[in-house]
N, C-alpha and C positions, 0 to 999 in steps of 0.2 A: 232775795235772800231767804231761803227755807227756815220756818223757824220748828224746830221740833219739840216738844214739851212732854214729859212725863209725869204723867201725872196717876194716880191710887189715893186713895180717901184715906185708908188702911195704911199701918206703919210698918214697916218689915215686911214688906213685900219685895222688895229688889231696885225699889228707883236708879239710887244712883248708883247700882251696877249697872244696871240698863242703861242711865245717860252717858257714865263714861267708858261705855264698850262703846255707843253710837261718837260721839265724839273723837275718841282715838281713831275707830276706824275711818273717820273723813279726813283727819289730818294725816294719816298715813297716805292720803291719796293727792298731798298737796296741797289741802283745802285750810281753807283760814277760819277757825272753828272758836266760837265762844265757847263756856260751860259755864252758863250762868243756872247758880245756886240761888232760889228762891225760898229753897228752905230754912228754917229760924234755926235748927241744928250743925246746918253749913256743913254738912257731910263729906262733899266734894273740897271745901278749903286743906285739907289736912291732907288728901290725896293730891293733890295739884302742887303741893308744897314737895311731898315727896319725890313726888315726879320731874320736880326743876331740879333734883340732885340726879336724874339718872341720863344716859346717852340712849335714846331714842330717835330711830328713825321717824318722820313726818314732822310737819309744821307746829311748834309749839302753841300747844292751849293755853288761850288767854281767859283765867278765872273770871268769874264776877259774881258777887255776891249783891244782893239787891233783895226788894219784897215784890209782893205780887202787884204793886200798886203799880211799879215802875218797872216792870223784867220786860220791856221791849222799847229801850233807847242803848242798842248794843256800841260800842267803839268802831270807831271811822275803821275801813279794811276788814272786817270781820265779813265773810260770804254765806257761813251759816249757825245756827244758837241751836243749841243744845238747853232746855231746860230741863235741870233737877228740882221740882215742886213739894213743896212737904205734904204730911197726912193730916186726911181731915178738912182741906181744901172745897170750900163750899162757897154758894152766893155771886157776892159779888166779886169775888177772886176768882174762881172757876171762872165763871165767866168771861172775866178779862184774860186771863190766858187761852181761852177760844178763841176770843176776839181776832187775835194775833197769831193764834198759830195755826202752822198747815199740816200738819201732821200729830196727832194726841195717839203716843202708846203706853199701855195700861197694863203694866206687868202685876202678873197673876199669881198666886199659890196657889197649890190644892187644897183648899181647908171652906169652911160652909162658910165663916166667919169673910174670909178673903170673896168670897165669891157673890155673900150677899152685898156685903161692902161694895165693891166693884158694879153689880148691878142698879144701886143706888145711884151710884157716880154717873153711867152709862144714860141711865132715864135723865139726870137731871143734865147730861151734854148733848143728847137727841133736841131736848128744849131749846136750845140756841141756834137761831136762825144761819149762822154759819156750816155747825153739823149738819142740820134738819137739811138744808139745801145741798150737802156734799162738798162743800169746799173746803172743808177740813177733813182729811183721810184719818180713820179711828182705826187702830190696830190692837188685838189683845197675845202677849207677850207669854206664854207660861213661863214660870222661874222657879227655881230649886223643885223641879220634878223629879220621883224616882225611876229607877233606870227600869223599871217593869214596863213599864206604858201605861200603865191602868189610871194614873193622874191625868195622862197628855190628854187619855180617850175619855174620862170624863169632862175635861176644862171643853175640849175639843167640843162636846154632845150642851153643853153648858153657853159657851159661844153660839155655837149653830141655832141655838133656841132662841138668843136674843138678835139675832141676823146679824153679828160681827163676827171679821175676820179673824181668825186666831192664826198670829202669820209666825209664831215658831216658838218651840217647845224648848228650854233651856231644864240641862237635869243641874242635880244637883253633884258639884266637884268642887275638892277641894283646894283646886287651882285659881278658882274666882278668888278664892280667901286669901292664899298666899300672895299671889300677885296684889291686890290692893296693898297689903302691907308695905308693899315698896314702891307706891305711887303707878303702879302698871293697871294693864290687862292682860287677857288671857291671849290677844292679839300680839303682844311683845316678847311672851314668852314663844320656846323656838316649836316650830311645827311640830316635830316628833313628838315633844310632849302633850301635846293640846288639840288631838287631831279630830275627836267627834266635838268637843266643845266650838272650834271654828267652824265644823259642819252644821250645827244647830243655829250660829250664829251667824251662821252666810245666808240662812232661809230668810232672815228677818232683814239683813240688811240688802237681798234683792229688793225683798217688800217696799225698804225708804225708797230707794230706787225709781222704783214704780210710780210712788204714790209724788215726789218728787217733779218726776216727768209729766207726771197728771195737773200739777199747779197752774194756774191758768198766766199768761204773761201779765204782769201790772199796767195799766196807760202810763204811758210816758206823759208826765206834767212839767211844768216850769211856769215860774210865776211871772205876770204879768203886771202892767201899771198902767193907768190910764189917769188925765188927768179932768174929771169934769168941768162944767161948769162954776165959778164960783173957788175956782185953787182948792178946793179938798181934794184928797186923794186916797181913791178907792184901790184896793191890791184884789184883787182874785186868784183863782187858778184859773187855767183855760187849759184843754187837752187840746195837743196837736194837730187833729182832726180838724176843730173847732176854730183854730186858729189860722188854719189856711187856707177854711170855708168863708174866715171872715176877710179873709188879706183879697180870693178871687172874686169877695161880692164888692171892695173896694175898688178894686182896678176894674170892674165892670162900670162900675158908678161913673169913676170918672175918663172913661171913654165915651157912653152916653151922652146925648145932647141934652144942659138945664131944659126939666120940665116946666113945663108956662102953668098958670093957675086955670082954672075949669071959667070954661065963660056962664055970661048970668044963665043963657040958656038949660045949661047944663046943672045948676041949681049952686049954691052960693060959693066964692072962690074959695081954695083951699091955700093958706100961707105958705110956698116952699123958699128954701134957700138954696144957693148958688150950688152946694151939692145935690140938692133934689130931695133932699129927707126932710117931711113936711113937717112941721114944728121943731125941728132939730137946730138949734145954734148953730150959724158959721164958722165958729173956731170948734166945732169938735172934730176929734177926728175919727178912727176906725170905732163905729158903735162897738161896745163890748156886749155879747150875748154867752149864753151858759153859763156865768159866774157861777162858780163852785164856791162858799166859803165854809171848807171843813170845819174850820177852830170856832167858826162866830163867834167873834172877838168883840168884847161889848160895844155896840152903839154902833158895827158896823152895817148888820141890818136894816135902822134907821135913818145910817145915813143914804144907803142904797136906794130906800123907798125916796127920800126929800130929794134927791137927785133926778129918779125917770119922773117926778112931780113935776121937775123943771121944765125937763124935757118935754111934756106934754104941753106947759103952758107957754112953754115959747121964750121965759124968762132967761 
């Protein structure tokens, strides 16, 4: 599930034009599309509202309104999140929308104020080990540009300087304006009228595209249970992998002949059991190895450790 986040430190810069042009255009494509609004102004609520009174082709946007704390526990069905982020987003907030998302675009203005702002922003998402290593695609957006170019080729020479992409130039019309007024975009209103505006707006959403297709597959987990020694009960994750490495070292085991203990010669016996795993209890069954526990859930690290304790001493 892509999750896309826009985000500018700077207020008026174009956010949630930017979110709900990306958003329309995935659900025009069939897609099951959140718009969750992180921002404390809720800018998108009063569009989304509008929007459930008009006839629109594609899949209906399911609003959500949330803070930064909590913007990625999206509703069951939803295949990709659209976030609208407010200004001024720093810390431990920035961060946590890094965390989470694969794709961060940073819609721009021409102005020294937008561009220092944005440069701030940029240094301090380089700092996060997700950016830093490339697993969140950064894209920078120009918005309400004039139709000279002389804005595009500066943002453009401005970008290139900090080695991010600037994947499309949005001028300024006043089709954006009207359309919001009635819960739209400039993608619902009909071709004829909006025809360099969808040109400008196709470069960028090639780009999701791309950057999309570049997302790395997630491991397939499911959880598992085992039950140790002594009736407590440990949960892990186990990846798929791991679980079928451990199912063919089982069905090995017990094909194998019980191993006998080392004679005196060989220097002193080692205790096995009827499975062959030396200090290993008879009733246990498939060893669990690679125990994942994302949450560490209190006490359950300790109980992990008091457990292979047992295992060691045979108890």
């Amino acid at each position: 599930m892509p999750v896309i986040a826009v985000v500018n430190r700077k207020g008026g810069s174009g956010k949630s034009t930017l979110a709900t042009h990306v958003a329309v255009w995935m659900s025009r494509r069939g897609e099951k599309v959140m718009l969750g609004d992180v921002d404390r102004q809720r800018s998108t609520v009063p569009w989304l509202r509008r929007r459930a009174a008009q006839v629109v082709p594609g899949e209906p946007l399911q609003g959500w309104a949330t803070d930064p704390r909590n913007v990625l526990r999206p509703p069951s069905g939803v295949r990709h999140v659209v976030l609208d982020t407010p200004g001024g987003m720093q810390g431990f907030d920035l961060g946590r929308v890094a965390m989470y998302a694969d794709i961060l675009l940073l819609p721009l203005c021409d102005s020294l104020f937008d561009r220092e702002s944005a440069a701030g922003c940029l240094e301090e998402l380089r700092a996060h080990p997700r950016v830093s290593s490339g697993r969140v695609q950064v894209g920078v957006v120009g918005m309400r540009l004039d139709w000279s170019g002389y804005a595009e080729g500066r943002l453009r020479e401005w970008a290139g300087g900090l080695a991010v992409p600037m994947v499309a130039a949005v001028r300024d019309s006043r089709a954006f304006v009207s359309a919001a007024e009635r819960g739209l975009t400039v993608l619902d209103l009909p071709e004829e009228q909006t025809p360099s505006e969808r040109k400008e707006l196709s470069a960028l959403f090639d780009w999701i595209d791309g950057a999309i297709a570049a997302i790395p597959l997630p491991t397939v987990t499911r959880p598992v249970q085992s039950r140790p020694a002594g009736g407590a009960q440990l949960i892990g994750v186990v990846d798929q992998a791991s679980q079928a490495a451990q199912s063919a070292a089982s069905a090995a085991a017990l094909e194998r002949p019980a191993p006998r203990a080392a004679s005196v010669g060989d220097g002193p016996a080692v205790p096995t059991t009827e499975a062959g795993a030396a200090g290993t209890p008879q009733d246990e069954g498939i060893p669990i190895s690679l125990i994942q526990i994302g949450a560490r859930p209190s006490g359950a690290l300790s109980q992990l450790r008091r457990w292979f304790g047992r295992l060691r001493s045979g108890s």
